[in-house]
C-alpha positions, -999 to 999 in steps of 0.1 A, spaced: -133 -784 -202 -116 -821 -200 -126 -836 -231 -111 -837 -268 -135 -811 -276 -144 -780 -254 -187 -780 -246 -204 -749 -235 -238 -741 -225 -260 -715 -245 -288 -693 -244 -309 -682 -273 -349 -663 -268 -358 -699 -281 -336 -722 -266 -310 -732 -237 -289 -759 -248 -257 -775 -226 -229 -797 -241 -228 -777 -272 -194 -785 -291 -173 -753 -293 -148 -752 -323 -120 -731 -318 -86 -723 -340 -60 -746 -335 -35 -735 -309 -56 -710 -291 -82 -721 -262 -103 -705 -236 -131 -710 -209 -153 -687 -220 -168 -663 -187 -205 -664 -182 -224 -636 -204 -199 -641 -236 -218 -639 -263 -212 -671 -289 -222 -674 -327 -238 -707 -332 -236 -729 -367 -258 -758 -374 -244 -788 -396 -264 -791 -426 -291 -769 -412 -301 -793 -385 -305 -778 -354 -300 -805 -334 -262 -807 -346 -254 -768 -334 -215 -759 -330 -203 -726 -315 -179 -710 -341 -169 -678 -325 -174 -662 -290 -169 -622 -277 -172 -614 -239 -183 -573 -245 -170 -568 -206 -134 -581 -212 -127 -574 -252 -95 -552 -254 -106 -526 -269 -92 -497 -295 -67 -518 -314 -49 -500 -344 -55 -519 -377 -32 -550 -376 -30 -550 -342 -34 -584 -325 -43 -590 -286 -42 -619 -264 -61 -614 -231 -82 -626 -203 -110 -613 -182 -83 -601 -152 -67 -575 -178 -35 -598 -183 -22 -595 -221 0 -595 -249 -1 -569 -277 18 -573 -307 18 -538 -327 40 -524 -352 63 -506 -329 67 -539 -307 50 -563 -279 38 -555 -247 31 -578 -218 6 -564 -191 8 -590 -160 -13 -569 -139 10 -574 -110 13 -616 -114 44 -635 -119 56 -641 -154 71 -676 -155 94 -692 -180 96 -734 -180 118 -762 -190 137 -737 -215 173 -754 -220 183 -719 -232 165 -681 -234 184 -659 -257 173 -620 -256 185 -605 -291 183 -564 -282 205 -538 -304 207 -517 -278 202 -525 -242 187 -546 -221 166 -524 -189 157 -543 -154 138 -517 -133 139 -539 -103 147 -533 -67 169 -565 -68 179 -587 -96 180 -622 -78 203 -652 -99 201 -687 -83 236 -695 -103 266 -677 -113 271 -649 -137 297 -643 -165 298 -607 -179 317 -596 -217 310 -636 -222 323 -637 -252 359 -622 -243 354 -636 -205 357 -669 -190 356 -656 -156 323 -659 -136 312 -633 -108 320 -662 -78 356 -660 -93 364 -625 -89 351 -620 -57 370 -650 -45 400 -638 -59 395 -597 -49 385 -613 -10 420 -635 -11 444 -612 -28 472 -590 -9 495 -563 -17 532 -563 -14 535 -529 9 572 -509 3 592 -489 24 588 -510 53 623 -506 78 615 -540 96 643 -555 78 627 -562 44 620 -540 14 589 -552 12 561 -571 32 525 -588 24 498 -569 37 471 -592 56 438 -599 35 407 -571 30 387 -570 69 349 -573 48 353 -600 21 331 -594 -9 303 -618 -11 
């Protein structure tokens, strides 16, 4: 599956055929599993010039799609499914990876859920950005530095500075 063009092998009652060329819709490609079934066309009717048009593994197809439905998915059960109440994605347990985004904006009207035991961010975090220039680091470096001014104190002073917190935030 290395060339320009994707070539299969097939199987007819009358024929077996390898490097067949196997036209699929621009954007979308597969290696098709062994056993999926593939409708073959023939270029002007010669049947030496055969092209694969259209492929269906019966094992893997998601099946029971609502009209207008659409389904991306592999022979492991991983998929997307766009319907008219929304997408889901079905990683079957695998990592999900995003690359080489400069930016990933989430656009939700309501919230946003993680059901996670731990949320894990390799770089800092600024909450109510848009009113807040103050990243996560920042407050916990301030709250672990800060002191209070402690009154009623009869050493000689009205007030003194309390020492800093024993457990510093981290």
């Amino acid at each position: 599956d290395s060339g320009n063009i994707q070539v299969v092998q097939y199987q007819t009652p009358i024929e077996v055929r390898d490097n067949t060329a196997r036209m699929a819709e621009f954007g979308f490609s597969s290696a098709l599993p062994a056993g999926t079934d593939v409708v073959i066309g023939y270029l002007g009717g010669d049947r030496s010039s055969a092209v694969v048009i259209a492929s269906n593994n019966k094992k893997y197809r998601h099946k029971n799609l609502n009209p207008g439905e659409v389904v991306l998915y592999n022979q492991w059960g991983l998929h997307i499914l766009l319907t008219e109440s929304g997408i889901t994605i079905e990683a079957k347990g695998q990592p999900v990876t995003v690359n080489n985004a400069t930016q990933v904006t989430i656009n939700a009207s309501e919230s946003v859920l993680c059901n996670t035991p731990i949320l894990k961010v390799t770089g800092d975090i600024v909450d109510n950005c848009n009113s807040n220039s103050s990243t996560m680091k920042q407050l916990r470096d301030s709250y672990n530095n800060h002191t209070h001014k402690v009154s009623g104190v009869e050493s000689g002073g009205s007030t003194v500075t309390s020492q800093k917190i024993g457990e510093p935030v981290k």
